[in-house]
VMD Tcl script that draws the C-alpha trace (Angstrom):
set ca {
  {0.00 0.00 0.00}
  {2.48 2.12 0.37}
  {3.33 4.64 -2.13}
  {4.17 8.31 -2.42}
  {0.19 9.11 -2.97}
  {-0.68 6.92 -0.24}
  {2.15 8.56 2.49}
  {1.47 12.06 1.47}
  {-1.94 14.48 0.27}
  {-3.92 11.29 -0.46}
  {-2.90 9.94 3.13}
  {-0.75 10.27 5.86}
  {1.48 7.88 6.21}
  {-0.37 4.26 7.95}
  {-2.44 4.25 10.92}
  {-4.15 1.95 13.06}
  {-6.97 0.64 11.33}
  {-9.43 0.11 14.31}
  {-7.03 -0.30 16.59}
  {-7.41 0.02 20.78}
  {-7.04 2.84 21.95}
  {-3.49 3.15 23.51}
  {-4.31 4.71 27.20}
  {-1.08 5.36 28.37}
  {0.39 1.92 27.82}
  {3.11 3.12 25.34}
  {3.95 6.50 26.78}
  {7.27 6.23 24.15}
  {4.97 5.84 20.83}
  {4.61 9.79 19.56}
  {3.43 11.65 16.34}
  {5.77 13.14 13.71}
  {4.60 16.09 11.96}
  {5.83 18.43 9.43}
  {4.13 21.27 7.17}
  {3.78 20.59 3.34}
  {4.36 24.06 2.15}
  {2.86 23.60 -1.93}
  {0.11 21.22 -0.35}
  {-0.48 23.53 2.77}
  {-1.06 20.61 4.85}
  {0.68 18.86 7.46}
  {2.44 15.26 6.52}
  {2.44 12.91 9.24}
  {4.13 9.92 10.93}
  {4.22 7.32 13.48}
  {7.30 6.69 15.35}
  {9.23 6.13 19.13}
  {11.55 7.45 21.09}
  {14.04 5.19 21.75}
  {17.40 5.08 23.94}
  {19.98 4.16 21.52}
  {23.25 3.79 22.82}
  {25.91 6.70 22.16}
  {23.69 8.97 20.92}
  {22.08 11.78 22.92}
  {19.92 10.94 25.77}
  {15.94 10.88 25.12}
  {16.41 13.02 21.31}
  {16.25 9.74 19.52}
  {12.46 9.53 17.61}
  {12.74 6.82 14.87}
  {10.38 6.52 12.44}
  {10.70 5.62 8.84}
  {13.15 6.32 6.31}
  {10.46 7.35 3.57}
  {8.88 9.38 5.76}
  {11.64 11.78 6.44}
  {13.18 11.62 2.30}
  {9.05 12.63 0.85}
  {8.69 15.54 3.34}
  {11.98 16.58 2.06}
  {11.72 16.16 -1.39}
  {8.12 18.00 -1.24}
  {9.63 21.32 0.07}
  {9.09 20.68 3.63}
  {12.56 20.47 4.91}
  {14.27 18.12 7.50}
  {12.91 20.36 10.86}
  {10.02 17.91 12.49}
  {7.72 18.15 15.33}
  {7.18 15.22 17.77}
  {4.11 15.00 20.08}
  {3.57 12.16 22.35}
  {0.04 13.36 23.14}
  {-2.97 10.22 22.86}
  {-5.22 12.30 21.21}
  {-3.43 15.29 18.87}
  {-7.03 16.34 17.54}
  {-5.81 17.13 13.82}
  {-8.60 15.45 11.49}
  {-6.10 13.84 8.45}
  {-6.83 15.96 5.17}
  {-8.14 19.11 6.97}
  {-5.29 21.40 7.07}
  {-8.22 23.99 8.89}
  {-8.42 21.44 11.47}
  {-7.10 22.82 14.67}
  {-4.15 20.31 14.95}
  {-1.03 21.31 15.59}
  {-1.91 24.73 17.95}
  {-4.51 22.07 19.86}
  {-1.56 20.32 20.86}
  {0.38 20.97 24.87}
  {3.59 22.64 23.97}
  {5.09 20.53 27.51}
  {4.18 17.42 24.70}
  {5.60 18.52 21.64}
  {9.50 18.69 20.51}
  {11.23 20.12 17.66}
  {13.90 18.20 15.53}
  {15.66 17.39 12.70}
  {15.51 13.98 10.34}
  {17.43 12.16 8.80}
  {17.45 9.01 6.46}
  {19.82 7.03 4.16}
  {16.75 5.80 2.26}
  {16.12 6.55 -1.54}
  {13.91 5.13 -4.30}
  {16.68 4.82 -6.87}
  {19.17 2.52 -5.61}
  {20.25 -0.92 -4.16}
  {16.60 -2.40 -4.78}
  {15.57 0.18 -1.83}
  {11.95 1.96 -2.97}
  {8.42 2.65 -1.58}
  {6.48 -0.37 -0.13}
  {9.91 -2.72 -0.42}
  {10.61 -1.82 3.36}
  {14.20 -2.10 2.40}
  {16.38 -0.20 4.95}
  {13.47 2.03 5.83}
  {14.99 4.09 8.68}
  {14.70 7.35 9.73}
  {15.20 8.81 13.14}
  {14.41 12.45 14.38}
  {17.25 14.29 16.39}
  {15.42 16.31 19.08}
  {16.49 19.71 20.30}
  {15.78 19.16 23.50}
  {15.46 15.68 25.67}
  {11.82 14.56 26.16}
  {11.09 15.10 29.88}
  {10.67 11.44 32.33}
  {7.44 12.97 33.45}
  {6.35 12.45 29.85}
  {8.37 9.54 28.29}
  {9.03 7.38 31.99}
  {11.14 4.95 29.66}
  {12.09 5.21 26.27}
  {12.03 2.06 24.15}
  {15.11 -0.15 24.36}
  {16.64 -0.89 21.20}
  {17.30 -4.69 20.06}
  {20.26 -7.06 19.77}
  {21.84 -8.04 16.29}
  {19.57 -10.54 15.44}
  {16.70 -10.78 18.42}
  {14.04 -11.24 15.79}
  {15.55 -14.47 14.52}
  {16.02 -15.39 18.45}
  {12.50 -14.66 19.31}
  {10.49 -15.76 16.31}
  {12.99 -18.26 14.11}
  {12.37 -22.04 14.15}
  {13.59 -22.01 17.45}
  {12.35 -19.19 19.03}
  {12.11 -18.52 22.56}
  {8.42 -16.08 22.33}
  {5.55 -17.69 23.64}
  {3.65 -16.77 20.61}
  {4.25 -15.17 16.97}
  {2.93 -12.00 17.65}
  {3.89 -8.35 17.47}
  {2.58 -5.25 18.77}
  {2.26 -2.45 16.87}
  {1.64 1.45 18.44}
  {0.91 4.83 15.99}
  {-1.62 7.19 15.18}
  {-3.95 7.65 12.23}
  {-7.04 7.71 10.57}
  {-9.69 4.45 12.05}
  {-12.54 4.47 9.68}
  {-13.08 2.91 6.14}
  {-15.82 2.99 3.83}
  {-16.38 1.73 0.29}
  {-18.58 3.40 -2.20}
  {-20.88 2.51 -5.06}
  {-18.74 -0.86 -5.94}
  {-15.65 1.09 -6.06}
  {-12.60 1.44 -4.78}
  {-11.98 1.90 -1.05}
  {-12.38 5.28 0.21}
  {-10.71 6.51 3.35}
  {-12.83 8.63 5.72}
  {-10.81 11.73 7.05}
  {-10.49 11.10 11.27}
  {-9.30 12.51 14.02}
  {-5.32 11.17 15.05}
  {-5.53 9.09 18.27}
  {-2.77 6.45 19.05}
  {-3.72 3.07 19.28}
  {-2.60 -0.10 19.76}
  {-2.89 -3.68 18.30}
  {-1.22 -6.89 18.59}
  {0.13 -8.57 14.80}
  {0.55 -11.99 13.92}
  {3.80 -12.71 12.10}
  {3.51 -14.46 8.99}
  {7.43 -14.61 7.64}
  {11.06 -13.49 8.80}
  {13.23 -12.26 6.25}
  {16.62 -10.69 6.09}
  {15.00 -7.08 5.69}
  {11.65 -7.36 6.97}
  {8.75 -9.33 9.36}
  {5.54 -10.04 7.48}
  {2.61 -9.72 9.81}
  {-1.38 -10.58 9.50}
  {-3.86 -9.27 11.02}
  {-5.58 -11.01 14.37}
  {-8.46 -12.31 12.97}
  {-9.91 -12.50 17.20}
  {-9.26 -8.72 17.17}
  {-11.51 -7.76 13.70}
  {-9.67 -6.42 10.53}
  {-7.10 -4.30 12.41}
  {-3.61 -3.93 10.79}
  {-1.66 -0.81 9.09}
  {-3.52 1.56 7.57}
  {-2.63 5.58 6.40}
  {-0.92 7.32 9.10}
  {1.47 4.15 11.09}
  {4.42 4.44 8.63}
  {7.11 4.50 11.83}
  {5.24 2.85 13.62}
  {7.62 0.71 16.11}
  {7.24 -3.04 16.13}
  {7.90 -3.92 19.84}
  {8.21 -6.90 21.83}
  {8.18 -6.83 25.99}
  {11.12 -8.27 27.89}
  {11.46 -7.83 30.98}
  {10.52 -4.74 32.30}
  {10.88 -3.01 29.05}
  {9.62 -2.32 25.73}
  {12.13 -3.44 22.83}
  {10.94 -2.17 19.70}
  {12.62 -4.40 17.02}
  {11.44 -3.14 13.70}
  {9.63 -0.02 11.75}
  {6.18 -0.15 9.81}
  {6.85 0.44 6.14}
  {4.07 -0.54 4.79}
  {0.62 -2.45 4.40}
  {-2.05 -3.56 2.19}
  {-4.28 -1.56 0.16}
  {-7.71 -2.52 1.91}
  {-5.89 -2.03 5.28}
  {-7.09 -5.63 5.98}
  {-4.64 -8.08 5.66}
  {-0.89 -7.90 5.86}
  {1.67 -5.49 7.21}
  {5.15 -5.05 6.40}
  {7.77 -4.03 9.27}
  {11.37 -2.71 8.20}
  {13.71 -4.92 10.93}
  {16.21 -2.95 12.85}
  {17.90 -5.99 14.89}
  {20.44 -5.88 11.99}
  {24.36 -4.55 11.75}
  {23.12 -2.26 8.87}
  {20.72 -0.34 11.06}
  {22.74 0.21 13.79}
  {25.82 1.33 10.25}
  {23.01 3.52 9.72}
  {22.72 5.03 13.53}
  {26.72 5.36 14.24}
  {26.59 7.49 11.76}
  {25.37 10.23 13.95}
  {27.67 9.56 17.11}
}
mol new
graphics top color blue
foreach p $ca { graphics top sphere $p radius 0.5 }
foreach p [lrange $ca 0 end-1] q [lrange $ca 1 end] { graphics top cylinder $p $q radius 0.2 }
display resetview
């Protein structure tokens, strides 16, 4: 599903597609946001703050690559806003809506993206999930009154450890956290139209279909209803619980075009992510 009309004007990037509302449980799951100067909208993704190792302390959002290389090549720049509020209140496609000034400035951070990730080169291009990253460099550290714990980052190959042929996770599942458009409507015997929604951040739990070197394959859980990524999740983190922590393990690139079925996560349990992240020690 994912494609430059379906990330930008004619979406945002993937959302939740009837997803639970989120209620505090991932405090670390926020809202990228950046103004489309031709379209006069703002373009949006999902994404985390993370503690990665080296780099500065509670600045880290990651999100996805694509995210960060459209809004750039669209006039918008590299300069980003990240809210972790639940409930932003910008309706998708109404750039009168009164998201962003709705927002509580103590929620919302200023920085600046970054990506490796291009449509020309090394088989890397929209809705491959190919070395999707993309992380946001906040100005300023996200306060522990509003982000308790960042998410932990994962080993070199934890994926393969959890979910592989001899995995040690007590079931093939992944959760999924980001914000987006929820409802759906089809009209006349054509194709699907999406109905413009308020952002809230919600929650729902994946079942993974396939490993591969680059990505995790998830389905929807048919016990939950048709819920899996729809506009407005790209960045989305994948994330696992061990411990007493959240691991996030992988980035939402992309999904299906009836926001029904399968979802494609960009892994980031590999030694090219973390090529990707020294890069800004």
């Amino acid at each position: 599903m994912l494609c430059a009309c379906c990330w930008l004007e004619c979406s945002s990037a993937f959302a939740t597609f009837r997803g639970d509302p989120d209620a505090g449980r991932h405090p670390y799951a926020g809202l990228a946001y950046i103004l489309d100067p031709n379209g006069g909208n703002y373009l949006t993704c999902s994404g985390s703050l993370v503690h990665a190792p080296q780099l500065p302390d509670r600045q880290v959002f990651l999100t996805a690559g694509h995210c960060i290389f459209f809004a750039q090549a669209l006039g918008g720049g590299t300069r980003w806003y990240v809210t972790f509020d639940e409930t932003p209140g910008m309706v998708f496609g109404d750039p009168t809506s009164r998201f962003p000034t709705s927002l509580s400035p103590d929620y919302t951070f200023i920085g600046t993206g970054y990506t490796d990730f291009s449509t020309q080169s090394s088989g890397i291009g929209v809705g491959s999930g190919k070395r999707d990253y993309g992380i946001i460099l906040l100005d300023a550290p996200v306060d522990p009154s509003i982000v308790p714990q960042p998410a932990a980052l994962p080993t070199i190959g934890l994926v393969d450890d959890l979910f592989g042929p001899h995995g040690a996770a007590d079931a093939p599942e992944i959760t999924m956290v980001g914000y987006g458009i929820e409802l759906w409507s089809t009209g006349g015997g054509g194709p699907p139209v999406v109905v413009n929604g308020p952002r809230e951040k919600s929650v729902i739990t994946l079942k993974i279909l396939s490993i591969q070197n680059w990505n995790i394959l998830e389905q929807m859980n048919l016990q939950q209803g048709d819920m899996t990524a729809c506009n407005g999740d790209s960045g989305a983190p994948g994330i696992v619980h061990q411990g007493n922590s959240d691991t996030a393990v992988a980035i939402t690139a992309n999904g299906d075009s009836l926001c029904r079925a399968t979802n494609t996560m960009t892994r980031i349990d590999t030694q090219d992510f973390y090529r990707f992240l020294n890069k800004f020690k």
